[in-house]
N, C-alpha and C positions, 0 to 999 in steps of 0.2 A: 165212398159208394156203399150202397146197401147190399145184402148179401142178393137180393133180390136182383138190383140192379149188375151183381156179379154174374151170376145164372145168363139172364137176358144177355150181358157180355159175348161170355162164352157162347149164348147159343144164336149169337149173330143173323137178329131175323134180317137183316138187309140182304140176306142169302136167300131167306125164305120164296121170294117172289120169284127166281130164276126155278127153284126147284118143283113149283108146279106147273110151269107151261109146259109140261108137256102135258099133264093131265087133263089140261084144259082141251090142247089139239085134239088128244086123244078122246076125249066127251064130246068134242065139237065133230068128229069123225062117225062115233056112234050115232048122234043125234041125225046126220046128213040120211044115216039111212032106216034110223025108228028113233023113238019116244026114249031116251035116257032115262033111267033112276035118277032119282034125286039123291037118294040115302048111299046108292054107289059113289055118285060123287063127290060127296059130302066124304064117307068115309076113306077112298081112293085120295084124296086132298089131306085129309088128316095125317093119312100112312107115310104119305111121302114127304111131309113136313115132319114127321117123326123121324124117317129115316136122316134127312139133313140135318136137323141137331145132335141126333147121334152120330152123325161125322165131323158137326161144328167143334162135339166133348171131344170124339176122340182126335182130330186134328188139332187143337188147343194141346190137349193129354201127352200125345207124341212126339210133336215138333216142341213140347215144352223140355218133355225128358229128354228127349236127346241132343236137345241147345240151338238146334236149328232157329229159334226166335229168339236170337240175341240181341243187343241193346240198339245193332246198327240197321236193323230189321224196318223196311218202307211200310208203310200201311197204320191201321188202327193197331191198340197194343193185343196183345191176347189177354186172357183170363191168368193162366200161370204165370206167364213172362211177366205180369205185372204186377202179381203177388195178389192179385183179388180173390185168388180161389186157390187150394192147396192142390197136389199130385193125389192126392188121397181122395181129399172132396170129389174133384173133374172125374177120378176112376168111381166113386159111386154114384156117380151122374149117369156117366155114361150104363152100369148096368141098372139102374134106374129107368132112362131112357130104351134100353133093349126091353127091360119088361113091357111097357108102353106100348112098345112097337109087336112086340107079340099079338099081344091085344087085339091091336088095331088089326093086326093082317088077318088072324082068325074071324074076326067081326067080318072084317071086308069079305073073304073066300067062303063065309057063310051066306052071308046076302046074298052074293051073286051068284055060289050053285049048289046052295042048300045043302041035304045033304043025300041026295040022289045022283049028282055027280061025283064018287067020289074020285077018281083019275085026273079029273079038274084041277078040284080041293087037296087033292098031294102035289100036284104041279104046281100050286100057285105057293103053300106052305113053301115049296122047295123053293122057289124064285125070291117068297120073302126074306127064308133064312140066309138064303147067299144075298140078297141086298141086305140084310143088315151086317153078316162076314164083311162085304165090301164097302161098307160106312166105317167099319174100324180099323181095314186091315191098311186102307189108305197111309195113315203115317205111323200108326202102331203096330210093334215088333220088329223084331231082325228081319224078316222081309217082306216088310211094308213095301207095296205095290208103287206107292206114290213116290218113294225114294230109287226107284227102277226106270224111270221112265212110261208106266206102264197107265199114268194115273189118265191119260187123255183117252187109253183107250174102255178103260171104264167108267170117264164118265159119258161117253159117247154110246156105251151100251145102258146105262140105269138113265141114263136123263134125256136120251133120246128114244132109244129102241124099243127098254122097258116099259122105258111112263108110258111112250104114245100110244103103241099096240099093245103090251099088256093093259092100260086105262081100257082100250078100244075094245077088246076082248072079254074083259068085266061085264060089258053094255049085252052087247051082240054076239058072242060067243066065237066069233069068225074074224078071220084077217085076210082082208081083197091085199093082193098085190102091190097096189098102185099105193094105200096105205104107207109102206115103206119111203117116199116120196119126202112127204111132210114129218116121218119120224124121223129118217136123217136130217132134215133140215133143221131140224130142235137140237138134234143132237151135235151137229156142227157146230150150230150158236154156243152151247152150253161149252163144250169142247174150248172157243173161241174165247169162252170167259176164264176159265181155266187156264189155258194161254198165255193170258193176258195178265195174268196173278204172276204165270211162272217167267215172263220179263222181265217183269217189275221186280221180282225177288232172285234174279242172274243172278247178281256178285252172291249176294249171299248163303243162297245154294250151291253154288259150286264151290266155297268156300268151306261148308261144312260138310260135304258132298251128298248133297240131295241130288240124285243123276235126273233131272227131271228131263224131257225131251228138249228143253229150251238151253239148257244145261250140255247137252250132248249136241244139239245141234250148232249150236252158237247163237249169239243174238238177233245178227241180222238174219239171219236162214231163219230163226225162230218169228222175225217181221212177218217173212214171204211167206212163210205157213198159216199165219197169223189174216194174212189178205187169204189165202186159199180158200180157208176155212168160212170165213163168211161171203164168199162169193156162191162159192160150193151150194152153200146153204140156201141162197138167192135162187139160184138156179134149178133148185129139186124144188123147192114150193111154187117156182110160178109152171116148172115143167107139170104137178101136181096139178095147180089149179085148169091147167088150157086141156089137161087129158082126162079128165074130168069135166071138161066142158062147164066148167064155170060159168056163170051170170058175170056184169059188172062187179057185182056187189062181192061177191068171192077174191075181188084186187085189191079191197079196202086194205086186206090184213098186210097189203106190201108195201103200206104207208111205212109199215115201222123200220124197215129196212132205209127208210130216209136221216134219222138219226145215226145208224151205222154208218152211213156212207159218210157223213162227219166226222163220225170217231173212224174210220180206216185214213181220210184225210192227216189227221189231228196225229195219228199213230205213226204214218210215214212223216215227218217233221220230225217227231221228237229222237234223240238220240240219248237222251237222260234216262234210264230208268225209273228216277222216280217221279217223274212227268206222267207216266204211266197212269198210276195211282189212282187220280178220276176217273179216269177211263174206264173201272172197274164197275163202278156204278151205274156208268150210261149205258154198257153194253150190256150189262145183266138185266137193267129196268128196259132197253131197246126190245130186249128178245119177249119179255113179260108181257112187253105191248103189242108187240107181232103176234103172242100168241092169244093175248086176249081178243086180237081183232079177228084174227081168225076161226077163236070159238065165238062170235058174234055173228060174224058172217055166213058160218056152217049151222052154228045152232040156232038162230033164228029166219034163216033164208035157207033153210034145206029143202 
């Protein structure tokens, strides 16, 4: 493989599609009640695809030094563990990628409040510097958040709460209430992909003691939370769309929740952990497609 095709390894775009629905909701949110920027969204899309490969390096980087992606490890191989890329290389990736991400986030907090907001524009710096902290601190160091148990509850705050309402608040300055709705709902899904990673990798996490919640809880408890989490989800989007008094056209987006209801089927069957495995793909492209249908629905039927 080419050093290029190494890179693209590590930086695992088949992650990438899960990591902007929320920015999507959250522009599909804005647009419902005015006219979006383009160049917000455009660059709000960029940022947050930065931020996921700098957690693709530093979760390769982490779980590589610390052996947790050993030989018996389910899934695609990583970058280190497969010797495509050195410890050395992935760590100048990764501050490679944090420069990147600087960039991006000062571009983005200029656009959207110049520089006559500046209370804004330190609020949002701040948000960015702890979403890039929490793309690394995930598996890297002595206490990595992800080896805590802790990692579902950060991704249920950056890839639900952040993306959707901070996206939404880029736009329009303001956050309704009800808002909250459809951001937990992102964030449940995303949560639920996560999850769904951390069954698949039981034995071998607690093995090397990755305390992840699926680890602490047990497996089958890790199931039933696993059904929670996307019903949960179900539930806050169509409560969102009827209090909101939606049109028909605003129900299309719960087509996508029809695939999930497959994979929650497919998921109570299997007892294998690495049966799992696909399942990774369909609920991270399911949630993509929920959220695309939803910035469709909202941004062209507002």
């Amino acid at each position: 493989m080419t050093k290029v095709g190494a890179w693209l390894n590590a930086a695992r775009l088949r992650t990438l599609p899960l990591s902007i629905s929320g920015i999507l909701v959250g522009t599909a949110l804005a647009a419902s009640q005015e006219s979006a920027n383009t160049l917000i969204f455009v660059l709000a899309l960029c940022t947050t695809i930065g931020f996921q490969i700098t957690s693709n390096f530093a979760n390769d980087y982490g779980d590589g030094i610390k052996g947790t992606d050993g030989a018996e490890r389910i899934g695609p191989k990583r970058a280190l563990q497969s010797g495509l890329l050195t410890a050395k290389q992935l760590k100048r990736g990764i501050y490679i990628s944090i420069g990147i991400n600087i960039l991006l986030v000062i571009a983005l907090v200029y656009v959207s409040f110049g520089l006559d907001q500046l209370l804004m524009s330190v609020l949002f710096l701040t948000l960015g510097t702890f979403a890039i902290w929490a793309a690394i601190k995930y598996t890297v160091g002595k206490s990595a958040y992800g080896y805590n148990g802790l990692g579902d509850v950060f991704v249920f705050i950056f890839f639900g709460l952040v993306s959707v309402l901070g996206s939404m608040f880029l736009f329009v300055k303001s956050i309704p209430m009800l808002a909250l709705l459809p951001a937990i709902s992102i964030g449940l899904l995303s949560v639920g992909v996560l999850n769904l990673n951390n069954l698949r990798d039981f034995k071998s996490d607690k093995r090397v003691g990755k305390n992840t919640l699926v680890v602490k809880m047990g497996f089958e408890n890790g199931k039933i939370y696993h059904y929670l989490l996307l019903v949960l989800s179900f539930i806050c989007l169509v409560a969102y769309i009827i209090t909101t008094n939606g049109t028909v056209l605003r129900y299309v987006c719960l087509i996508g929740y029809a695939p999930i209801c497959m994979h929650i089927k497919k998921v109570v069957e299997i007892s294998n952990a690495a049966e799992l495995d696909p399942e990774l793909k369909k609920l991270a492209l399911s949630t993509f497609f929920t959220a695309l249908l939803f910035y469709f629905s909202y941004y062209y039927f507002s």
